[in-house]
C-alpha positions as CSV (number, residue, x, y, z in Angstrom):
1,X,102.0,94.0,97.5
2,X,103.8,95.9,100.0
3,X,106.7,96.3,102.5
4,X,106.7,96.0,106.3
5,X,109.3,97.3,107.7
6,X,110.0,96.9,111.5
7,X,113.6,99.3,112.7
8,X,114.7,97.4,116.0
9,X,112.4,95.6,116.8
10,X,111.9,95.0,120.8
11,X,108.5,92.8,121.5
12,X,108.6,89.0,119.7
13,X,104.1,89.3,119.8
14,X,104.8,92.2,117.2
15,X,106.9,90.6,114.7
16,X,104.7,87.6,114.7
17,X,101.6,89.7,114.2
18,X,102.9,91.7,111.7
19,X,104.7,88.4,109.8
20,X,100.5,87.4,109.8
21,X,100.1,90.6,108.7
22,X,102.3,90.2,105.6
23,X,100.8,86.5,105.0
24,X,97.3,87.9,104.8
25,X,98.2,90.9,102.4
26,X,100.7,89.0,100.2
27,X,103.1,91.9,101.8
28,X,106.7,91.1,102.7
29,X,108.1,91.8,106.1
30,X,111.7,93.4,106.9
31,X,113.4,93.5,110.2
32,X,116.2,95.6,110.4
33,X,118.6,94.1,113.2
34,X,119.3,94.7,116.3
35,X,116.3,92.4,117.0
36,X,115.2,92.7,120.7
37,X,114.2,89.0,120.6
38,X,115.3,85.5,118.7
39,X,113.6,84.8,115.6
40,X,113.4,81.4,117.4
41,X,111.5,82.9,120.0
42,X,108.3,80.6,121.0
43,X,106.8,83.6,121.6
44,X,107.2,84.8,117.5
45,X,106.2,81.6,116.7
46,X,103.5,81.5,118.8
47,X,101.7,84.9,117.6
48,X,102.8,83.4,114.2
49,X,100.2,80.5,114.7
50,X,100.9,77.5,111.9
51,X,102.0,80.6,109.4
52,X,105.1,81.8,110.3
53,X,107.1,79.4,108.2
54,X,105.2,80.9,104.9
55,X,106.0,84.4,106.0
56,X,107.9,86.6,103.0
57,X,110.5,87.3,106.1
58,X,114.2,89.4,105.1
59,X,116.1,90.9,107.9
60,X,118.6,93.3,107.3
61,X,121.9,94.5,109.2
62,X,121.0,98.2,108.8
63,X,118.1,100.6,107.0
64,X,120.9,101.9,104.5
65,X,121.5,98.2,103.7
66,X,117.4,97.7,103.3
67,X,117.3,100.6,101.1
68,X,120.5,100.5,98.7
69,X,118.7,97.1,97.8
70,X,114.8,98.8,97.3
71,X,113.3,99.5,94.3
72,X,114.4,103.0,93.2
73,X,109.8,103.3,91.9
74,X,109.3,102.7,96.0
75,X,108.1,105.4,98.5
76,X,109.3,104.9,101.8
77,X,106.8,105.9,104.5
78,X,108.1,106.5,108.1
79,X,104.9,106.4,110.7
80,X,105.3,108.4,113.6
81,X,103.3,110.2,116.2
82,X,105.5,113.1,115.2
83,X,104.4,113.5,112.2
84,X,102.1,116.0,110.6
85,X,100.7,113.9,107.7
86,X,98.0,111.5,108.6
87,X,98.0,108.3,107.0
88,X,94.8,108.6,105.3
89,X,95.7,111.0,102.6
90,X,99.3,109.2,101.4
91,X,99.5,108.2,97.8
92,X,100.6,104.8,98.2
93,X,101.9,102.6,95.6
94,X,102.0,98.9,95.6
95,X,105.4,98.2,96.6
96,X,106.2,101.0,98.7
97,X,107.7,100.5,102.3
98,X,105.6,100.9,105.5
99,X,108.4,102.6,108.2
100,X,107.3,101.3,112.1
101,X,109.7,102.3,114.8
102,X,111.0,100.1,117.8
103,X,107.8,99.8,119.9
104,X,109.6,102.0,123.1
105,X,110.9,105.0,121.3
106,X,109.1,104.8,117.5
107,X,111.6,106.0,115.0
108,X,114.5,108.4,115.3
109,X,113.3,111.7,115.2
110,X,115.9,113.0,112.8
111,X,114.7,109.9,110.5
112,X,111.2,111.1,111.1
113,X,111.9,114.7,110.4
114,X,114.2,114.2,107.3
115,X,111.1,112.4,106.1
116,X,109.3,115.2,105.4
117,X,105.6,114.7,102.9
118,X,107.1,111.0,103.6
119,X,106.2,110.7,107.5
120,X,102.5,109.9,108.1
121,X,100.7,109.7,111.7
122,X,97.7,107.5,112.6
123,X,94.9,110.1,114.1
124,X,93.9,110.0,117.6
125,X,91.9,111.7,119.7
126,X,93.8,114.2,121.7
127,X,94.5,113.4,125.3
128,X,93.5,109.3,124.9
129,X,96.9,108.1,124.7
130,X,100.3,108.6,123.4
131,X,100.5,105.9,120.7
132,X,98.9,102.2,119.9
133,X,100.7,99.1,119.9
134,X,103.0,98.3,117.1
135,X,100.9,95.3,115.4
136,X,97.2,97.8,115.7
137,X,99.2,100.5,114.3
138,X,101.2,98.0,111.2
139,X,97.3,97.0,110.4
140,X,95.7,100.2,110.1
141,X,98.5,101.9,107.6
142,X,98.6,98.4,105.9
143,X,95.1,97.5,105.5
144,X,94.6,101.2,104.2
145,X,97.5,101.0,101.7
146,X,95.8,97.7,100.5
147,X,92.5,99.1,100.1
148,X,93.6,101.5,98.1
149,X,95.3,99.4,95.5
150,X,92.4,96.7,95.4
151,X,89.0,98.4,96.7
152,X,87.1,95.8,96.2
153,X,89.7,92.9,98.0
């Protein structure tokens, strides 16, 4: 249904939530290397319960490599707390990509900017906190991208 896609990933617990993630949406997750962790990692398979085997799972060498080989019909969205977009208004497509950042820095703020219409934000209430964890933040963009393809999933 849709793309995952995690840029550097640092914290095993966030790929394997987001590989659920994927499993429960019929989504595909991409990690784009370097990888902060194994893939062997008990701690991947461990958020990964039973399901990590079943997981749609491709990781790439680098985002240009990820891309030349996407659909040219897919949007890419980049999510940042930099952006000016919220998430909630995005016309997604099934198919399209779901842009997460390394959970530390988020994505490259020249990625982010060059972006444009393309870089989305999750709301939060000024002054609560700077950003949510990686796997919260994959389910609310994902889950929303998904309900609006299927409303009544």
């Amino acid at each position: 249904m849709f793309h995952i896609v995690l840029l550097e990933p640092e914290i095993p617990h966030n790929a394997g939530a987001a590989g659920r993630l994927a499993l429960a949406t019929g989504s595909t997750l991409h990690l784009v290397e370097p990888l902060g962790f194994s893939l062997g990692d008990k701690h991947v398979r461990r958020t990964g319960l039973d399901y990590w085997h079943s997981v749609d799972l491709r990781v790439w060498k680098s985002f240009d490599e990820l891309q030349a080989a996407a659909s040219r019909e897919a949007a890419f969205w980049f999510l940042s707390t930099k952006a000016q977009r919220t998430a909630w208004n995005a016309p997604y497509r099934a198919g399209d990509y779901l842009v997460f950042g390394r959970e530390t820095k988020g994505l490259p703020e020249e990625m982010v900017h060059a972006a444009g219409d393309q870089a989305l934000r999750i709301p939060m209430q000024p002054g609560g906190t700077r950003s949510l964890n990686l796997s919260t933040a994959i389910a609310i963009v994902l889950y929303e991208a998904v309900r609006r393809q299927n409303p009544d999933w």
